[in-house]
C-alpha positions as CSV (number, residue, x, y, z in Angstrom):
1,X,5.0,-14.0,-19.9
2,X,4.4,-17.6,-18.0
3,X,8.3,-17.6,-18.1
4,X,8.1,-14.2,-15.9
5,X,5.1,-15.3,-14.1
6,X,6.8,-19.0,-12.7
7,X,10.6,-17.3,-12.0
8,X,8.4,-14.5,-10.2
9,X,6.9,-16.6,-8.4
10,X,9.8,-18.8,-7.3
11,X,11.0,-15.8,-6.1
12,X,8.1,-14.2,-4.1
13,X,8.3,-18.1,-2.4
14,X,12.0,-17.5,-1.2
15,X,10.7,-14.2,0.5
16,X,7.6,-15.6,1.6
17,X,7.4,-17.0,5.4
18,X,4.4,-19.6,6.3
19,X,1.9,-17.6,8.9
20,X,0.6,-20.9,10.1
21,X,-1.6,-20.3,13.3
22,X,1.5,-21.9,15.6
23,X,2.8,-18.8,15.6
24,X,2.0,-16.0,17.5
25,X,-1.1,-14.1,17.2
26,X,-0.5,-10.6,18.3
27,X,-3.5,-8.6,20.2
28,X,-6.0,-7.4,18.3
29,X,-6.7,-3.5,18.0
30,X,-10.1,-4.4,19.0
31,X,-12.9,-6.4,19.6
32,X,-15.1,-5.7,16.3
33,X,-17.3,-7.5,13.8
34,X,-16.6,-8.1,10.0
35,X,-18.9,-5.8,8.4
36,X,-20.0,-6.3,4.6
37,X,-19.4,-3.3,2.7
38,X,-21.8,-1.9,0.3
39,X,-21.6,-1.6,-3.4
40,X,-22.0,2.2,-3.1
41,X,-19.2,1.9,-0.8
42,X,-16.7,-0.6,-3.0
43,X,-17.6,2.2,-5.8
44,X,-16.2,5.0,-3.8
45,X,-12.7,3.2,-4.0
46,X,-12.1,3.1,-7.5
47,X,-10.7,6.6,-7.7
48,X,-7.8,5.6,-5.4
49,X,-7.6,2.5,-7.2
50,X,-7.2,4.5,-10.6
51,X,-4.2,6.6,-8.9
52,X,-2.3,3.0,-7.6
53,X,-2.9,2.0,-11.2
54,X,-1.1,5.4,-12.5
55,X,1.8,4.7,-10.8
56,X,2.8,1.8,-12.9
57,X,3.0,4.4,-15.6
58,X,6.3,5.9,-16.9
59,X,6.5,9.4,-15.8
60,X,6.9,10.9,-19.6
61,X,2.9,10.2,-19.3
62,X,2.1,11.0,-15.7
63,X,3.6,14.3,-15.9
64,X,1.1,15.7,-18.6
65,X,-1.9,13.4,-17.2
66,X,-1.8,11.3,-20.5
67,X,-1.3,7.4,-19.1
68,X,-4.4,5.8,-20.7
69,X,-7.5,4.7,-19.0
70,X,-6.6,5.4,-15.1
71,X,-5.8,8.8,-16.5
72,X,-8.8,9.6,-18.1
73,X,-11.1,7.8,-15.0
74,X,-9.8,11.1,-13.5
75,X,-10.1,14.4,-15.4
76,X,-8.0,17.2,-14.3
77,X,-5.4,15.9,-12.2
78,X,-2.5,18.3,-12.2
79,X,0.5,16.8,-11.3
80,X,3.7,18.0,-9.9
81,X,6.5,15.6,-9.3
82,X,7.2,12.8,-10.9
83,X,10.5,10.2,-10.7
84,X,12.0,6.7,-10.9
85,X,13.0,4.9,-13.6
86,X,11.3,1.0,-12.7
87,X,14.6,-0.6,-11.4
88,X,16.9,1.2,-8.8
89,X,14.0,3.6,-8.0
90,X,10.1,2.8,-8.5
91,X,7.7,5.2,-10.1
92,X,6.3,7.9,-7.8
93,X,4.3,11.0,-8.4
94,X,2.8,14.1,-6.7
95,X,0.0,16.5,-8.1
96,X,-3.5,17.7,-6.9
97,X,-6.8,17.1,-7.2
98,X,-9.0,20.0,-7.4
99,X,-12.6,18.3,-7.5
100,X,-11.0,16.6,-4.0
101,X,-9.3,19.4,-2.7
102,X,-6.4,17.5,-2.1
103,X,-2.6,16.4,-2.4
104,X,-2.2,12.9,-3.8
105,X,0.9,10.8,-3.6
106,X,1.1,7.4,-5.7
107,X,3.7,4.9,-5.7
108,X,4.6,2.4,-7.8
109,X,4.9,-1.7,-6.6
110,X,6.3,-4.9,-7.5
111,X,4.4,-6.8,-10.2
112,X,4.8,-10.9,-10.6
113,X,5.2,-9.8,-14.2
114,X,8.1,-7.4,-14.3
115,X,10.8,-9.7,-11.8
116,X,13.5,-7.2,-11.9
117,X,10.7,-4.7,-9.6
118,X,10.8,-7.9,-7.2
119,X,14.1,-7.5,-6.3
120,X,13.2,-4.8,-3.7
121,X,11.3,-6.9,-1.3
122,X,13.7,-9.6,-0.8
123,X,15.5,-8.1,2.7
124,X,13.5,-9.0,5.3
125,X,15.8,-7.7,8.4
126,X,13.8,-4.9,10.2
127,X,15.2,-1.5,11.6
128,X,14.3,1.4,13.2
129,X,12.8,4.0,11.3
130,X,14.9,7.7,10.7
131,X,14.1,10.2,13.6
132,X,14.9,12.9,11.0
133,X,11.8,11.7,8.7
134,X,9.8,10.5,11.6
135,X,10.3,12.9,14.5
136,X,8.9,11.6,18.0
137,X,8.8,7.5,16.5
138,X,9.8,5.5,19.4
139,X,12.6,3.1,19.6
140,X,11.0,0.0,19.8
141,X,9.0,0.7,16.3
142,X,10.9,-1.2,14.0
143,X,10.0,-1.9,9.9
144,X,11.1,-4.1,7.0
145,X,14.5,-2.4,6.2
146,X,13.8,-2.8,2.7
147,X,10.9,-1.0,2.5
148,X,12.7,2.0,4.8
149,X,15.2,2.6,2.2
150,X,12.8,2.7,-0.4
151,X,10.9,5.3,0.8
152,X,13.9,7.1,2.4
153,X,14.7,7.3,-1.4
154,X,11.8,10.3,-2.1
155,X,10.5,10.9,1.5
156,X,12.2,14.5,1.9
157,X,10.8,15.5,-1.9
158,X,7.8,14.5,-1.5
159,X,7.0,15.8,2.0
160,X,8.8,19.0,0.2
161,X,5.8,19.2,-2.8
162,X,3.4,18.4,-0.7
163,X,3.6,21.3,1.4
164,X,4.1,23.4,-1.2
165,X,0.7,22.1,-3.1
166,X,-1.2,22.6,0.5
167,X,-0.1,26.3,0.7
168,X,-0.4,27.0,-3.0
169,X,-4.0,25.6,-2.9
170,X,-5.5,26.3,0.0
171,X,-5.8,22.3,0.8
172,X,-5.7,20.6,3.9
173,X,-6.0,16.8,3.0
174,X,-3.1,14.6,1.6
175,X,-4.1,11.1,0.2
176,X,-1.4,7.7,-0.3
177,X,-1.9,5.5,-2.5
178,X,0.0,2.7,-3.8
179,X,0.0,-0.8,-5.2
180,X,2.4,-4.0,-3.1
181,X,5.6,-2.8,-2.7
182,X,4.1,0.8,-3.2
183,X,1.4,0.2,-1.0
184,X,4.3,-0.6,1.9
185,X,5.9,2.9,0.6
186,X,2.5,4.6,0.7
187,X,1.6,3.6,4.3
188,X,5.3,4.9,5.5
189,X,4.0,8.1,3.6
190,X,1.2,7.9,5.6
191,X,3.2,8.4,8.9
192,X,5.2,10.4,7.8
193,X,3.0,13.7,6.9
194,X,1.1,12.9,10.0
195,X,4.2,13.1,12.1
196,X,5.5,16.0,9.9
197,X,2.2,18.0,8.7
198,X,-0.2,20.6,10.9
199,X,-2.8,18.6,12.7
200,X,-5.4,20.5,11.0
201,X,-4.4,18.4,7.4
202,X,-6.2,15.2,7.3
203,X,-4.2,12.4,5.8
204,X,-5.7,9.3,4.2
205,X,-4.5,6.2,2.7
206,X,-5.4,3.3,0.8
207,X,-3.4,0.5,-0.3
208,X,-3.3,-2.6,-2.6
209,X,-1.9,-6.2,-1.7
210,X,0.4,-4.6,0.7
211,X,2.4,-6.9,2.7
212,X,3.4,-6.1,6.6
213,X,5.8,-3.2,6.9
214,X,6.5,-3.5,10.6
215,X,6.9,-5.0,13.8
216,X,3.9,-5.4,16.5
217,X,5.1,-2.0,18.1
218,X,4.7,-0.2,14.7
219,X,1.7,-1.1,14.1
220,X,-0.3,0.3,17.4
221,X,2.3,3.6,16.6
222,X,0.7,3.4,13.2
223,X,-2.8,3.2,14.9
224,X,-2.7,5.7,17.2
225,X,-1.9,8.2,14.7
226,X,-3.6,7.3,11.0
227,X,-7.0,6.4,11.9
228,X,-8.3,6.9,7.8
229,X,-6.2,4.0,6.4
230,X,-7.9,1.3,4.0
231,X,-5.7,-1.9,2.8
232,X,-7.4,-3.5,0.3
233,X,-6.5,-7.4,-0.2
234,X,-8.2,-9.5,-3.2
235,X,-8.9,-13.0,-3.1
236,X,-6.1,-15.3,-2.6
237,X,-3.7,-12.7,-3.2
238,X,-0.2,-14.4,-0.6
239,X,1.8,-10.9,-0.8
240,X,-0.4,-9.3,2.2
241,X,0.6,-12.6,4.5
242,X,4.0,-11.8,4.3
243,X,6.6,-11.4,6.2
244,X,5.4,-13.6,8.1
245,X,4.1,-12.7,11.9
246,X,6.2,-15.4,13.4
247,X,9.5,-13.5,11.5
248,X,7.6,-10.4,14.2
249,X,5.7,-8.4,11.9
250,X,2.0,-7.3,11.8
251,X,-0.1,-5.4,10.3
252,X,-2.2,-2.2,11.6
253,X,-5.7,-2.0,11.1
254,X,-7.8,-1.4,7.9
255,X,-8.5,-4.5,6.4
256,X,-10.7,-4.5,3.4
257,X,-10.9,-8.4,1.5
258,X,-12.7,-8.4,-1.5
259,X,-14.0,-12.4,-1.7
260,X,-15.5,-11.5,-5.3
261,X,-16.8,-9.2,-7.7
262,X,-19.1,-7.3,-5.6
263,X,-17.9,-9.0,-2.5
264,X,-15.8,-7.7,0.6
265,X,-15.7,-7.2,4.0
266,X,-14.0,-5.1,6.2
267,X,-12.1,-6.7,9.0
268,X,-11.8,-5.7,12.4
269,X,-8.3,-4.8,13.9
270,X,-4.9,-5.6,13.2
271,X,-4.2,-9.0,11.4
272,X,-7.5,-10.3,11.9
273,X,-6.7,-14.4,12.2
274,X,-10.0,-15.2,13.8
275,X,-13.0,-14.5,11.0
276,X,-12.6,-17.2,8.2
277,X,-13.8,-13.9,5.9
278,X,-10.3,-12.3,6.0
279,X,-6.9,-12.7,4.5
280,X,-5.1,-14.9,7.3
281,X,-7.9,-17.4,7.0
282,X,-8.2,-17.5,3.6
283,X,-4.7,-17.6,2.3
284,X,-3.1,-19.3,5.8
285,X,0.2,-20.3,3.6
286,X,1.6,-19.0,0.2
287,X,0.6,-22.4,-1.4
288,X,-3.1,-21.8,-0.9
289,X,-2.3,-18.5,-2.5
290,X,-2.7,-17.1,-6.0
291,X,-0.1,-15.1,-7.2
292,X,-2.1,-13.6,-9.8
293,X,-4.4,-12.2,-7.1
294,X,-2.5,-9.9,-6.5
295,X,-2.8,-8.1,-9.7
296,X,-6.4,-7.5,-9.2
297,X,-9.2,-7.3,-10.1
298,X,-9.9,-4.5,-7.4
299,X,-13.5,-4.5,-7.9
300,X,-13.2,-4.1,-11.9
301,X,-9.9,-2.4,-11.9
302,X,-6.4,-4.2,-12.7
303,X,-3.2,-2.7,-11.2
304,X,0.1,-3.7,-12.8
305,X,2.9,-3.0,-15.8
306,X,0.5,-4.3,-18.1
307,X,-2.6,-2.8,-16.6
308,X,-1.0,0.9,-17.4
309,X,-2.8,1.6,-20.5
């Protein structure tokens, strides 16, 4: 495994761009405080967390609700749709959570300890994002290209299933969830059902190590219209400082770091920079980071390949 774990992280360094503070710091969202957050509060996330953690499981288990321990933390799940096969296409899945009321989509993401998943996040041109999928976008909101075609991949599918699990249930909530390369995919969901779904459905997401998606102009787009969004870094987890701002990409709003077990703040609007308690000023270069961050723990709860049990 410390084979996978050094050529994984060679490889995360070739993607990886420095976000030194010479480069451009982008307006915040707002002027805001860091806030600590509550136990009760970290608690609350470890359903979401438990979902992110599913996705790293083959479908064959998904399917019947059978994966292990993220599984069982969440009785009664009834899934729907379930694909990818952990190489050309990640793991994905769609069902609904009755005590919730609500249509969860999961994602699986790259894991330092399965290299052949990393190979998805190694395109770093941006481009505009499909009118078709993301009717009224404007031109100038542009995203990781990589991450576009990888959610392009079960976009139509997905938005398919879960309009058909709103009407067949009554729901009107849709939650996105996902883990690094799944949390990029899960925040593109994000958009997308808010852009394509009845005003009256309330879509939420939170993500896990997620590194930025898009350019300056997506994220205020991506402000102005998800206002319940959560990204959740640990530690000195380097995946959510890249790609770098200085390469012109930033991040939207909805920092949560967790410093330690029990620990985290939430940080105040997009790429916070400023407060020494947040990701930029703790990890201010990959080589202050810890790869191994970025597995977790997320308050207790691992996410990965080897975390699906």
């Amino acid at each position: 495994m410390l084979r996978f774990l050094s050529i994984a992280s060679a490889t995360w360094a070739s993607f990886f761009v420095l976000d030194v503070a010479a480069f451009p710091t982008h307006p915040a969202r707002a002027a805001a405080a860091v806030i600590s957050l509550s136990s009760t509060e970290l608690a609350s996330y470890a359903p979401f967390t438990q979902f992110a953690r599913a996705a790293y499981c083959s479908p064959s288990l998904v399917e019947n609700w059978s994966c292990g321990d993220a599984c069982n933390a969440i009785p009664g799940f009834q899934p729907a749709l379930t694909g990818g096969d952990n190489a050309a296409l990640q793991y994905y899945f769609v069902g609904y959570w009755p005590s919730q009321k609500a249509v969860v989509v999961a994602h699986e993401g790259t894991d330092p300890t399965q290299f052949l998943a990393d190979l998805t996040d190694i395109n770093i041109v941006q481009t505009a994002l499909d009118s078709t999928l993301f009717p009224g976008v404007p031109s100038n909101v542009l995203v990781h290209s990589g991450f576009a075609q990888e959610h392009a991949k079960t976009a139509a599918s997905i938005l398919a299933t879960t309009k058909s699990l709103l009407a067949a249930n009554g729901a009107s909530t849709v939650i996105t969830v996902g883990h690094s390369l799944g949390g990029a995919v899960a925040e593109l969901d994000a958009l997308l059902f808010t852009l394509n779904l009845p005003s009256t459905v309330h879509v939420k997401s939170q993500t896990y190590g997620t590194p930025r998606v898009g350019n300056p102009a997506y994220a205020t787009f991506f402000d102005s219209k998800v206002s319940d969004f959560k990204r959740i870094n640990h530690a000195s987890d380097p995946v959510p400082i890249v790609p770098g701002r200085g390469l012109g990409f930033q991040h939207p709003h909805g920092e949560v770091h967790i410093q330690a077990d029990n620990s985290a703040v939430s940080c105040p609007g997009d790429d916070d920079a400023t407060d020494a308690q947040c990701t930029i000023a703790t990890v201010p270069n990959i080589f202050v980071g810890n790869i191994l961050d970025h597995l977790g723990p997320y308050e207790g709860i691992f996410v990965g390949t080897l975390a699906c049990t």
